[in-house]
Backbone bond lengths (Angstrom), bond angles and torsions (degrees), N, CA, C in turn:
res aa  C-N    CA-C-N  psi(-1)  N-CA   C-N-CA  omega(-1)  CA-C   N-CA-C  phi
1 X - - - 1.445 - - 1.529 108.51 -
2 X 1.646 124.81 143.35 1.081 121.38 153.94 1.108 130.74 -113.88
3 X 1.616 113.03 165.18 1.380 101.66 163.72 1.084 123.43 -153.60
4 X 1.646 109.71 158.02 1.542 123.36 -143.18 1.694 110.62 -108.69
5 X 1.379 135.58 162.60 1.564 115.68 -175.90 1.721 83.99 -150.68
6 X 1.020 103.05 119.23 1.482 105.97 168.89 1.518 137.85 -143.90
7 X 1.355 116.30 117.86 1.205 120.16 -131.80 1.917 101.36 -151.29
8 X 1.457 118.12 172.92 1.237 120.17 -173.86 1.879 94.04 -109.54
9 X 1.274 107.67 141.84 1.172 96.50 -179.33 1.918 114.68 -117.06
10 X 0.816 125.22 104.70 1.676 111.00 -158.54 1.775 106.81 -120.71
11 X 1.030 110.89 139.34 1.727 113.38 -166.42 1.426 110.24 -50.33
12 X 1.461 101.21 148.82 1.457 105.76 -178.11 1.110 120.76 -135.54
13 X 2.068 109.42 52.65 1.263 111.39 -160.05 1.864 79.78 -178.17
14 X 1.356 100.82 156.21 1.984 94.82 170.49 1.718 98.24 -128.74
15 X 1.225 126.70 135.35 1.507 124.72 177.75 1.712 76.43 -116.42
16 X 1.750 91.32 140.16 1.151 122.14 178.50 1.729 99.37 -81.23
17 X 1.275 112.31 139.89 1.475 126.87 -169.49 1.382 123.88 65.36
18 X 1.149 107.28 -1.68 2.039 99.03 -163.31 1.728 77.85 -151.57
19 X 1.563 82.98 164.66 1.859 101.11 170.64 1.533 93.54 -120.74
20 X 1.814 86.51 161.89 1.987 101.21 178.74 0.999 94.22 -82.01
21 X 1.407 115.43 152.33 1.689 129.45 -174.24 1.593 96.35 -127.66
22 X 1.124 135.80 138.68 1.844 143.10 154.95 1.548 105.84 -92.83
23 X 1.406 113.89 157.58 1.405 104.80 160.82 1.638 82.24 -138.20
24 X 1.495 102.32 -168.79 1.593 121.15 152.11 1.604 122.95 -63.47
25 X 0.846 106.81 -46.13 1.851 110.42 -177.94 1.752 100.34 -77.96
26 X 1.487 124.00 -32.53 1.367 103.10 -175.70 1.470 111.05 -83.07
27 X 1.625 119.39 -6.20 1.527 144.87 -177.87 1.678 90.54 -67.09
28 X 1.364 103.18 -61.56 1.751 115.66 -151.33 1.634 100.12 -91.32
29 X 1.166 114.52 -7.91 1.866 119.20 152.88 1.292 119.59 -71.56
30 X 1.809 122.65 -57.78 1.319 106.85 168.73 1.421 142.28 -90.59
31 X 1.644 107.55 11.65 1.447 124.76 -161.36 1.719 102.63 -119.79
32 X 1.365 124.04 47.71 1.194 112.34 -172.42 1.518 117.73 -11.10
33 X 1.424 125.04 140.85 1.610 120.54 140.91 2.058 91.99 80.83
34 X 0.739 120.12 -20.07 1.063 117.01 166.94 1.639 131.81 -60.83
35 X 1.232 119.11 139.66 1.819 128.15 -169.04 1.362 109.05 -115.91
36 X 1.307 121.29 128.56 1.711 100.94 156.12 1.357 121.49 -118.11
37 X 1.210 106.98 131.64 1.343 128.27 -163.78 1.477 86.81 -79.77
38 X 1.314 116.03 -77.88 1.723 110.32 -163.73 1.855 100.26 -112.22
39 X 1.269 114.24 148.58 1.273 142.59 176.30 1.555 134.91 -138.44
40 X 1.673 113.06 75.52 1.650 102.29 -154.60 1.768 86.75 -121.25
41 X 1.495 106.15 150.20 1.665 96.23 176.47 1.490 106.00 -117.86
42 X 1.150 112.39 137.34 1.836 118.89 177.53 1.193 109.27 -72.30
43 X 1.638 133.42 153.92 1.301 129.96 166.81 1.191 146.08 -50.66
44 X 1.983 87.93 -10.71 1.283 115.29 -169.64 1.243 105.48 -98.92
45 X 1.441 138.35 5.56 1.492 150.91 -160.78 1.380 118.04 46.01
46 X 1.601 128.14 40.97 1.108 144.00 133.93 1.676 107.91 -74.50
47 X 1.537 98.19 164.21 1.725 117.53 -159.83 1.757 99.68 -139.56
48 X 1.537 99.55 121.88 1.919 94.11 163.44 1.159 110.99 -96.28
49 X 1.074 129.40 118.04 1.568 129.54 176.35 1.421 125.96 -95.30
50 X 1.240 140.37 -174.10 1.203 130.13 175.22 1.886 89.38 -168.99
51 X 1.053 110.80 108.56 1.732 111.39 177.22 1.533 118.56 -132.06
52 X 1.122 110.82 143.80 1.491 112.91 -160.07 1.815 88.16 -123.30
53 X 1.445 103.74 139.29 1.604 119.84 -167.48 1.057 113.25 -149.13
54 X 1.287 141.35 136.27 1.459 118.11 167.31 1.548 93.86 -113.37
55 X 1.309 99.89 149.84 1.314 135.47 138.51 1.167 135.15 -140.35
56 X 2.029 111.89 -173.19 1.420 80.77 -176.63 1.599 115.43 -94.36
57 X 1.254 130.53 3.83 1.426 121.65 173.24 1.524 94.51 -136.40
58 X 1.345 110.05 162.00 1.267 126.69 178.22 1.971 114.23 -56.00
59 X 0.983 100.50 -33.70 1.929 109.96 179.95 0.911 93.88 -68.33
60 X 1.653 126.05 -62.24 1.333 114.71 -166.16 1.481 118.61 -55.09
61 X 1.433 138.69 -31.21 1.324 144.14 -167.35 1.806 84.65 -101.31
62 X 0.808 144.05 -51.61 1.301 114.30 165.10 1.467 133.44 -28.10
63 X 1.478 116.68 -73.21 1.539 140.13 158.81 1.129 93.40 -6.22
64 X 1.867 99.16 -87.26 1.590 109.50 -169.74 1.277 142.88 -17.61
65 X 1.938 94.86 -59.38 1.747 117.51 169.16 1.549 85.26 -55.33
66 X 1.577 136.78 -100.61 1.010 165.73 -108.94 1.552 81.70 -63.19
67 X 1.196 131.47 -38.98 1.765 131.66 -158.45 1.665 109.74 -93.25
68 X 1.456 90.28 -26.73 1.700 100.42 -177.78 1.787 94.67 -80.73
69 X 1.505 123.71 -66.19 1.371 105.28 -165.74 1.757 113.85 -65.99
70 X 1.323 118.12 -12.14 1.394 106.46 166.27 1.125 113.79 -45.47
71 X 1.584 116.70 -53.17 1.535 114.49 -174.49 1.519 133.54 -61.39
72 X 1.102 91.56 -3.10 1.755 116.32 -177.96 1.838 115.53 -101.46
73 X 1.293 87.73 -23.42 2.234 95.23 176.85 1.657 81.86 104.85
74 X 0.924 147.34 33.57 1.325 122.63 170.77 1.807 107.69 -138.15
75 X 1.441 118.91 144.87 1.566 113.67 177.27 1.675 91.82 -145.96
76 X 1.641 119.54 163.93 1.187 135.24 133.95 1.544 109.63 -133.35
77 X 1.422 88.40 175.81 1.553 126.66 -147.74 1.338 104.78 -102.67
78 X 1.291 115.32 -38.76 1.648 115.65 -174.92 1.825 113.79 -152.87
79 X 1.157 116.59 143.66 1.275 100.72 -155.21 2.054 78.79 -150.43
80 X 1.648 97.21 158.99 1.519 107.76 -172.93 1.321 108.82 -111.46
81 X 1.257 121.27 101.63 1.379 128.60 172.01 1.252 137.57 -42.18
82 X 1.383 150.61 126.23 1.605 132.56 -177.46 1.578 109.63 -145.91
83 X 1.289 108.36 125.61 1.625 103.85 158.48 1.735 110.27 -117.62
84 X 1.656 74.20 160.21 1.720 88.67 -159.08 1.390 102.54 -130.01
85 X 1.632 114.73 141.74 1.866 103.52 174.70 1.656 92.98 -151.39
86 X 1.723 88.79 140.41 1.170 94.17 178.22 1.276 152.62 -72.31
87 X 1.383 140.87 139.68 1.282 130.63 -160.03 1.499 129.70 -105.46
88 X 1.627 82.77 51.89 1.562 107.56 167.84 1.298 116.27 -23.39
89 X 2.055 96.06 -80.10 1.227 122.05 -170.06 1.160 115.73 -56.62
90 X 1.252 143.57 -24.51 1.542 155.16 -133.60 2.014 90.51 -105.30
91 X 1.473 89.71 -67.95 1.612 102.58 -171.12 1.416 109.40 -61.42
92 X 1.434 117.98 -51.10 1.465 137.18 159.23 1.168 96.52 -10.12
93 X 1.494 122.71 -90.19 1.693 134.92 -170.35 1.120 121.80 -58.96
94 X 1.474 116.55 -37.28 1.989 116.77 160.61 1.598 110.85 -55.40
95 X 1.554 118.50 -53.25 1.238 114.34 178.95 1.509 104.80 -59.58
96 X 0.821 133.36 -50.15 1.590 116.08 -165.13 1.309 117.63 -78.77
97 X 1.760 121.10 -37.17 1.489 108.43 165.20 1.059 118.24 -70.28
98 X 1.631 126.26 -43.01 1.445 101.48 165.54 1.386 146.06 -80.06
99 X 1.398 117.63 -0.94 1.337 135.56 156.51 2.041 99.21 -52.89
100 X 1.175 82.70 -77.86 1.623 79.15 167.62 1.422 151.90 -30.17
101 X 0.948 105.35 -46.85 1.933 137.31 165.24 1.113 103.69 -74.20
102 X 1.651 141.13 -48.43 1.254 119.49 173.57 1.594 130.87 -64.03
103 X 1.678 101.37 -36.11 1.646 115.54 168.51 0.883 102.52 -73.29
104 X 1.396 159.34 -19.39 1.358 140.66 -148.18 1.605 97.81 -116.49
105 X 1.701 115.08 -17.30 1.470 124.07 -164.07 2.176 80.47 -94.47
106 X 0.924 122.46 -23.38 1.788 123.96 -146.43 1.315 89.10 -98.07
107 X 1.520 115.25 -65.18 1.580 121.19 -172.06 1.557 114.21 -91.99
108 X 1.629 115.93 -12.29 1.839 88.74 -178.56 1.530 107.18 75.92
109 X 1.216 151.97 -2.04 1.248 150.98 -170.64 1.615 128.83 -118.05
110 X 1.020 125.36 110.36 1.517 124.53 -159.54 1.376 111.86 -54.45
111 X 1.840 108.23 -34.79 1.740 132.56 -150.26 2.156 76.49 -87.31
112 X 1.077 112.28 -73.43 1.178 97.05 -174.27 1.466 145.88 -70.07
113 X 1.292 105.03 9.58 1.538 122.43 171.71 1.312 106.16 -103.75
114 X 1.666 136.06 -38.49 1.292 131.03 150.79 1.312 115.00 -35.09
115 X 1.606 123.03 -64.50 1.563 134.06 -158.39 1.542 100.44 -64.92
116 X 1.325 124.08 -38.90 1.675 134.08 -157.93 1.965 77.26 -88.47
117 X 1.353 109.60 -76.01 1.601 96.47 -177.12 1.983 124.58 -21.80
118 X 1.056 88.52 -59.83 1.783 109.71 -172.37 1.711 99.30 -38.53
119 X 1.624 103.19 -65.38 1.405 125.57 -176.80 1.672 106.66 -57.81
120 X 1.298 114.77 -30.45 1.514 115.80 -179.66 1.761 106.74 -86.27
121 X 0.906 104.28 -26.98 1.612 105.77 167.34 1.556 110.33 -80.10
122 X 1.389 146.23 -41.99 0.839 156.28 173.78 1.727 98.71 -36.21
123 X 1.357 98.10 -80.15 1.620 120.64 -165.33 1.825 97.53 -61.14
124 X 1.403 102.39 -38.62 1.980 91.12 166.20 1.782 121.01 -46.68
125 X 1.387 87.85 -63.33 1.348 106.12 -171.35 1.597 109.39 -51.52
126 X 1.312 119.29 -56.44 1.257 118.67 155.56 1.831 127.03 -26.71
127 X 1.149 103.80 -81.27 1.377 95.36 155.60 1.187 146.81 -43.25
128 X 1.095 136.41 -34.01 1.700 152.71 122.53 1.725 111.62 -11.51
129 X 1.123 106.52 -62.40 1.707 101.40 163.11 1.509 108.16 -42.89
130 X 1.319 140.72 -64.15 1.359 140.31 179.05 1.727 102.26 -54.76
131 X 1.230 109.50 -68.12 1.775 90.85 -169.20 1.481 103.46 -80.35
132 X 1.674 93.43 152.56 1.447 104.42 168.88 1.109 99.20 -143.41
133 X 1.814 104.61 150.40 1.381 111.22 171.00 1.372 115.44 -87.01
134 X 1.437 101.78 -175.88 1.727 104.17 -172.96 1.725 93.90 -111.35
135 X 1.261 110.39 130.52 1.500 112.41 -177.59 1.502 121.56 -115.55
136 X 1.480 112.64 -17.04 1.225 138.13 166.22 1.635 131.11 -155.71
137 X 1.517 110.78 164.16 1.070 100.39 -162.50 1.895 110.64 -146.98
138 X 0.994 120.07 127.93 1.396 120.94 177.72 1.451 141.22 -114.88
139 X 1.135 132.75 171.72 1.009 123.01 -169.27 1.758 103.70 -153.12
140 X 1.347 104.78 91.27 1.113 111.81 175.47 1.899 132.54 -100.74
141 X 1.216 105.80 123.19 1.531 131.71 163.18 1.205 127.73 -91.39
142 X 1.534 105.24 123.51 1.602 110.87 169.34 1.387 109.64 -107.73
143 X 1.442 90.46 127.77 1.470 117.48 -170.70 1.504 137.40 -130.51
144 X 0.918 112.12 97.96 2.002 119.18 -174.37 2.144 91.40 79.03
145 X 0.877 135.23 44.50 1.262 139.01 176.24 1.839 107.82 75.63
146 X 1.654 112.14 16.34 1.414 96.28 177.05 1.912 102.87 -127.86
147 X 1.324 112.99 167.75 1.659 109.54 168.86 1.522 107.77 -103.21
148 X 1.156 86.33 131.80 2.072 108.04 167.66 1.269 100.06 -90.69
149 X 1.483 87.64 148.97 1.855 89.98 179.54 1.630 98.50 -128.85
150 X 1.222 121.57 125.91 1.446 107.44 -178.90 1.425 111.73 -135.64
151 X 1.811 119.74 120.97 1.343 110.72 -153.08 1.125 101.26 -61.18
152 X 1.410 122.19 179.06 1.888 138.59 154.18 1.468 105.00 -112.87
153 X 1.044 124.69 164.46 1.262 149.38 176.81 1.755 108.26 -96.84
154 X 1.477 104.19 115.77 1.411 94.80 -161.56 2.102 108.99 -85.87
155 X 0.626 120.49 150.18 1.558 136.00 -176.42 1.696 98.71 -47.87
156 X 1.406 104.38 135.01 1.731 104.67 172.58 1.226 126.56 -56.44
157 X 1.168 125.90 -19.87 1.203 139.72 172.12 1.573 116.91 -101.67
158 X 1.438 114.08 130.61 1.491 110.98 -149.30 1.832 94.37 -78.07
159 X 1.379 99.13 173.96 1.554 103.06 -173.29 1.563 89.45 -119.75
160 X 1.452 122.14 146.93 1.385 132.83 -168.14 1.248 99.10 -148.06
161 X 1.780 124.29 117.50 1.062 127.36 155.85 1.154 124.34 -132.30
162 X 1.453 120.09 132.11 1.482 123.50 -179.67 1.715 126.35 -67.02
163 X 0.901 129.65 120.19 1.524 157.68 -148.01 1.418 94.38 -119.46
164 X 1.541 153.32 74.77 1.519 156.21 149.87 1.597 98.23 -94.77
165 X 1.559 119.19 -137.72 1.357 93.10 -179.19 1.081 110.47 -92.00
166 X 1.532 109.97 177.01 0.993 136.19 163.92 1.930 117.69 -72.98
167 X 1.559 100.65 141.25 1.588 102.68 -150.41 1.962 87.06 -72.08
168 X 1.295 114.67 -33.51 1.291 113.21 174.38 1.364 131.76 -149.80
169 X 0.916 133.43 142.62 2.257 131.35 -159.09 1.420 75.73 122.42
170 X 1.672 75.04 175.04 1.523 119.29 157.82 1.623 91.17 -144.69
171 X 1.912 80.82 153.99 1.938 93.43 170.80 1.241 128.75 -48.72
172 X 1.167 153.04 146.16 1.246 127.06 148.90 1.871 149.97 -71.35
């Protein structure tokens, strides 16, 4: 499972003559193990981020971010929670029955609608590592020095995002 923290990040400090600047590498210096998915800067020298962290509870990978960009001049206040799991299994089983069903509908042959199946599950499952669905969703507030976590109700229609690399980090 992963998970995602995404949030506006805007300085939380004023240096006389110069503005605070973030990048990715000064992100992935103080945020151990941390990824960033998205990195866009406003004109106003606010940052949208999107960072994927593990820990083991959601506060704790909050904290973390929240403790790492202090050290940089920068904080937010509320940030959108996401877990994600991959759809190995999902694609896995489309590739192989329908890998299957098409050879088995083309050739008539058990050996080659198994073998084409197998290989179509293979190459599913594979792909499934890249997409993930969205399985939950949060909505977090920092408040009197602590984070609220308050679920959302996820959209009827599933949310699917692809997870290959990351535009900048490394794992930890």
């Amino acid at each position: 499972m992963r998970h995602t923290y995404g949030f506006t990040a805007t300085p939380s400090r004023i240096v006389i003559g110069s503005s605070l600047h973030l990048s990715p590498t000064s992100i992935g210096e103080v945020i151990g193990g941390a990824l960033v998915h998205q990195f866009s800067r406003s004109p106003n020298d606010t940052y949208a981020l999107d960072l994927q962290i593990q820990e083991p509870a959601h506060i704790d990978a909050l904290g973390k971010i929240w403790m790492g960009l202090q050290g940089l001049g920068f904080s937010f206040l509320e940030a959108q929670v996401a877990e994600w799991v991959a759809m190995s299994a999902e694609l896995g089983t489309v590739g192989f029955f329908g890998g299957g069903s098409i050879a088995g509908a083309k050739t008539r042959s058990l050996g080659a609608a198994v073998l084409v199946g197998i290989c179509g599950g293979v190459v599913g499952a594979a792909a499934g590592q890249i997409l993930h669905r969205q399985v939950a969703a949060y909505r977090a507030q920092l408040a009197y020095g602590q984070w609220q976590l308050t679920a959302l109700e996820l959209p009827p229609t599933p949310v699917i995002r692809a997870f290959s690399q990351p535009a900048w980090g490394q794992a930890a």
